[in-house]
C-alpha positions in Angstrom: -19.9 -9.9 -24.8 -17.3 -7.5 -23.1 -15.9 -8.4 -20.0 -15.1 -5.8 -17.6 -12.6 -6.0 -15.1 -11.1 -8.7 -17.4 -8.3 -8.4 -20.0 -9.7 -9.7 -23.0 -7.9 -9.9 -26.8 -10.4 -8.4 -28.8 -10.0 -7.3 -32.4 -9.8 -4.1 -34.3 -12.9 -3.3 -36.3 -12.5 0.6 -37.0 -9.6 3.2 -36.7 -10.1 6.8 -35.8 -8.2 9.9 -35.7 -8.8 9.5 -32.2 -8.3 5.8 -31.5 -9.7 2.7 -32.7 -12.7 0.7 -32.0 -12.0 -3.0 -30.7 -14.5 -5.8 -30.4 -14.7 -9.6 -29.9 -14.4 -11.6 -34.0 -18.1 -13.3 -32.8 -20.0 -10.2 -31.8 -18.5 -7.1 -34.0 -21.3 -4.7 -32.7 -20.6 -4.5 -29.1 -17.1 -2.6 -29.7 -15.1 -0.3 -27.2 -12.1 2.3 -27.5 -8.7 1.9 -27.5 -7.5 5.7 -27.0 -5.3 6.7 -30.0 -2.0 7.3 -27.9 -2.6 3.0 -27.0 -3.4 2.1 -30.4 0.4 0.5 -32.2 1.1 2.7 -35.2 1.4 -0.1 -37.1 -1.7 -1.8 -35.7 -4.8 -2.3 -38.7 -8.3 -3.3 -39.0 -8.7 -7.4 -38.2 -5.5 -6.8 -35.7 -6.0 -8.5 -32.4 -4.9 -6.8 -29.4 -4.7 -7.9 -25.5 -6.4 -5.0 -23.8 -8.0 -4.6 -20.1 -11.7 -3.4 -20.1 -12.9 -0.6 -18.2 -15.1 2.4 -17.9 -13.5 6.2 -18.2 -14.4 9.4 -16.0 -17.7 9.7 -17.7 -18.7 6.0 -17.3 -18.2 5.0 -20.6 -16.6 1.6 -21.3 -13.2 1.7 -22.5 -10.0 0.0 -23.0 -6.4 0.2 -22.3 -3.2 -1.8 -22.8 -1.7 -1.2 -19.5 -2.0 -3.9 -17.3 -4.3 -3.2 -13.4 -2.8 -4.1 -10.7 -5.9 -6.4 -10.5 -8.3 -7.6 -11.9 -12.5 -8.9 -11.7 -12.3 -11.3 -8.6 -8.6 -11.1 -7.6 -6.9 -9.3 -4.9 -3.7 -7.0 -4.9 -1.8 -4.5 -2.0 -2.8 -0.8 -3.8 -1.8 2.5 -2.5 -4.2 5.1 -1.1 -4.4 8.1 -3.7 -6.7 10.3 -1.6 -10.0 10.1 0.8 -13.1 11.7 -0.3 -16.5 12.6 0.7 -17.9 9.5 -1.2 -14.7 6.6 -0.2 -11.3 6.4 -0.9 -9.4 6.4 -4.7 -6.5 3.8 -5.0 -3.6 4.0 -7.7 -3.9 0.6 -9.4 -2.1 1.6 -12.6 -4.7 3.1 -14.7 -5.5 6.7 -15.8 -8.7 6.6 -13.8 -8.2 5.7 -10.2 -10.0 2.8 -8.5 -13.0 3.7 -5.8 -12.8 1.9 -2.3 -16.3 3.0 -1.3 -16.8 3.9 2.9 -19.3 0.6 3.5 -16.5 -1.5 1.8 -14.0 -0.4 4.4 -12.8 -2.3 7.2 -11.3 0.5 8.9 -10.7 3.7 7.8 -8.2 4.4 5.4 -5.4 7.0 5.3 -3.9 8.6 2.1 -1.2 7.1 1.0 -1.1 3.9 3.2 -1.0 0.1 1.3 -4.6 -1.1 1.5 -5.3 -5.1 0.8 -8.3 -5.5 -1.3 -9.9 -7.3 -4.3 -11.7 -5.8 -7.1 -15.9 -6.6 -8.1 -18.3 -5.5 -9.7 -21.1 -2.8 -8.5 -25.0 -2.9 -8.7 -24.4 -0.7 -10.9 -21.9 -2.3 -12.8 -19.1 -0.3 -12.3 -15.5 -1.4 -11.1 -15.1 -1.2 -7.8 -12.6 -2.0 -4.2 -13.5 -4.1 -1.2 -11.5 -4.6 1.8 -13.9 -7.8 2.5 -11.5 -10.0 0.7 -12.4 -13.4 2.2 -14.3 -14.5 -0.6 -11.9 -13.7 -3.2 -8.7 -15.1 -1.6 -6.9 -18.4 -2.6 -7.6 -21.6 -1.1 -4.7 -23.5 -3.2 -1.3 -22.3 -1.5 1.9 -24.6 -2.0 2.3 -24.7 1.7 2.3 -27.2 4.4 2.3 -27.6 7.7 5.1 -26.4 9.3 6.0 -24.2 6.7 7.0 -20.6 7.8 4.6 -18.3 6.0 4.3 -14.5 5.8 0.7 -12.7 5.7 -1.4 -9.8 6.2 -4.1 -9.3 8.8 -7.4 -8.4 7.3 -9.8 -9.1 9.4 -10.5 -9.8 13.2 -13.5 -11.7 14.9 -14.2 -12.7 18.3 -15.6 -15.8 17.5 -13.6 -17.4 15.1 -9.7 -15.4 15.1 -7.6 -13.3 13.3 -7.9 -13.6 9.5 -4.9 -13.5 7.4 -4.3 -13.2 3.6 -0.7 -14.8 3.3 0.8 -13.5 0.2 -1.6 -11.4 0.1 -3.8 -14.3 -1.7 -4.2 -17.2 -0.1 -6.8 -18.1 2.4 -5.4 -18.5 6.4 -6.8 -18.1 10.0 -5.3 -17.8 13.4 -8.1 -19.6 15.2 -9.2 -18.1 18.3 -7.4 -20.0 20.8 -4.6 -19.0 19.8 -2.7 -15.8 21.2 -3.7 -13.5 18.3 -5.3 -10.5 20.8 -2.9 -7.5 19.8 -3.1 -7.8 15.6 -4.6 -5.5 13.8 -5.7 -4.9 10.5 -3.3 -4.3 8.1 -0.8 -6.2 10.3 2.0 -8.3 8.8 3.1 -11.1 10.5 4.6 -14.2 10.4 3.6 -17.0 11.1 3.8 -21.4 11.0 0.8 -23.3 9.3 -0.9 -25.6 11.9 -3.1 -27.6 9.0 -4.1 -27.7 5.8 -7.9 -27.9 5.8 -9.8 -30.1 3.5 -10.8 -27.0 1.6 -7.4 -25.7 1.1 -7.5 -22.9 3.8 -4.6 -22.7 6.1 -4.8 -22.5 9.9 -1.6 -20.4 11.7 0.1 -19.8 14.2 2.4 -17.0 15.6 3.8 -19.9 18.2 6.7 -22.5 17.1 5.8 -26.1 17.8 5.7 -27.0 21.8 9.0 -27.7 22.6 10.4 -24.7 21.1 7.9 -22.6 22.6 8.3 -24.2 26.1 11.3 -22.1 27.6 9.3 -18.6 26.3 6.4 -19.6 27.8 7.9 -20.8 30.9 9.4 -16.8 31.4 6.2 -15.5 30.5 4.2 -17.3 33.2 6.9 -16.1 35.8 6.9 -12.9 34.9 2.8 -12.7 35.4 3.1 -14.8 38.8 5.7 -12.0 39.8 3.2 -9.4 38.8 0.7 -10.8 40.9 3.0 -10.5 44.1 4.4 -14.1 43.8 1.1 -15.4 44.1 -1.1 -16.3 40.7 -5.1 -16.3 41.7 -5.3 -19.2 39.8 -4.0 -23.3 39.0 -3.1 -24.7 35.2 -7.2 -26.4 35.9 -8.9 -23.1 36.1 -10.9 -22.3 33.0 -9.7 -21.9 29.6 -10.4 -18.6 28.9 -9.7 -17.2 32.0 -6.0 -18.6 31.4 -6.4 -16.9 27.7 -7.6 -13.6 29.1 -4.8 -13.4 31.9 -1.8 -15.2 30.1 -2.7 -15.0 26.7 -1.6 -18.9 26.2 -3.8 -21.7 25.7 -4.5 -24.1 28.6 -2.5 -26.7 27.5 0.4 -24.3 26.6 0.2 -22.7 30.5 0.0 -26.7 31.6 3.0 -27.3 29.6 5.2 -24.2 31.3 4.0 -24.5 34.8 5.3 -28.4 34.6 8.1 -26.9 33.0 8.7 -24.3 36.0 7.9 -27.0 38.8 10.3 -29.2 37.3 12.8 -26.3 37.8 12.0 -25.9 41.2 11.0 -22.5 40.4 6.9 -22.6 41.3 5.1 -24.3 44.1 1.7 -25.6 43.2 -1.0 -25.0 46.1 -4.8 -25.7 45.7 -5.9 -23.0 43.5 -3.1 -20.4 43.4 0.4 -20.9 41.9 3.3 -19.2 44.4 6.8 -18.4 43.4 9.7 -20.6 45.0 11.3 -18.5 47.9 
């Protein structure tokens, strides 16, 4: 059986003035073109070929020796040839270009802007783009923790975090509670793996470890205590998301720069409210 989306090696059976007619050795009556200006001049009947199985303008399978940019299941960075009434077409190396349909969209798209996506199969059986790429990224990375990793934002969820494909393949997350609020889609960031989950997804983060991160912090704080009029609203024990909201740090990351400004002399710690040294 013919696989589309797939490069195959299937075998000449017939040649034409206008091409020649491949199919697989076990089932020679499902066959499909190879265009003549594709077909080696040298090639002949019982020839096997690697080709990449598709379907032309007028739906009709076909095949190619030029190699997608993807292929059935995987994911690639393709350009944005044009937006039309039915989705967008992207330029993924073939004559025919490749339909991101509007309900497979994250966000709109622009022409000629890099779009992440994988490619699947239809109801209808025909080749198609998704932005939703979580299910077809990668959960087997060579990273580990610690390691300095470069990704793409691809999705964003209040719940969970910001969703990254690093390398534009594998599987990653910047979990919720950690200051991810300003990425958007189609952001590139980088970023240090936290873990390694059981699974093989990564979890990131756009912080170095603690005591890197301390002195940074530390500035940040003051500068929002100092917005406030010297006088912060709020301790390092008020709720966790409030600190998020207003500070954008985690509540032991604010715990760990307020001790660090105290112990600089810098703060003064009073009931509920944080005040700034005179």
């Amino acid at each position: 059986m013919l696989r589309l989306g797939e490069i195959q090696k299937l075998q000449i059976v017939k040649r034409l003035e206008f091409g020649a007619y491949l199919a697989q050795q076990q089932d020679p009556g499902v066959r499909v073109l190879l265009p003549a200006r594709e077909v080696p001049q040298e090639a002949q009947v019982g020839d096997t070929l690697s080709v990449f199985v598709y379907r032309d303008s007028k739906d009709r399978p076909i095949c190619t020796r030029r190699e997608p940019a993807m292929t059935l299941g995987h994911t690639a960075l393709l350009r944005v040839r044009e937006v039309t009434k039915v989705g967008a077409f992207l330029d993924w190396g073939l004559e025919k270009d490749l339909l991101l349909p509007f309900h497979e969209q994250t966000r709109k798209v622009q022409t000629g802007e890099l779009v992440l996506c994988a490619l699947y199969l239809d109801k209808s059986e025909r080749l198609c783009a998704t932005m939703n790429v979580y299910p077809y990224l990668q959960k087997n990375s060579p990273y580990g923790v610690d390691d300095i990793v470069e990704g793409r934002v691809y999705e964003t969820s209040q719940n969970f975090g910001v969703f990254v494909a690093v390398d534009d393949r594998y599987s990653a997350l910047i979990p919720r509670r950690e200051p991810a609020d300003q990425l958007q889609i189609g952001d590139v960031i980088e970023a240090r793996v936290t873990a390694v989950k059981e699974d093989g997804k990564l979890d990131l983060s756009r912080r170095r470890k603690a005591y890197q991160q301390i002195d940074e912090d530390a500035a940040h704080v003051l500068e929002i205590i100092r917005s406030y009029d010297g006088v912060l609203p709020f301790s390092d024990g008020a709720d966790p998301e409030r600190i998020r909201q207003e500070t954008g740090l985690s509540k032991n990351a604010f715990k760990r720069a307020v001790g660090h400004l105290l112990k600089e002399g810098k703060i003064i710690l009073g009931g509920e409210r944080i005040s700034l040294k005179e």
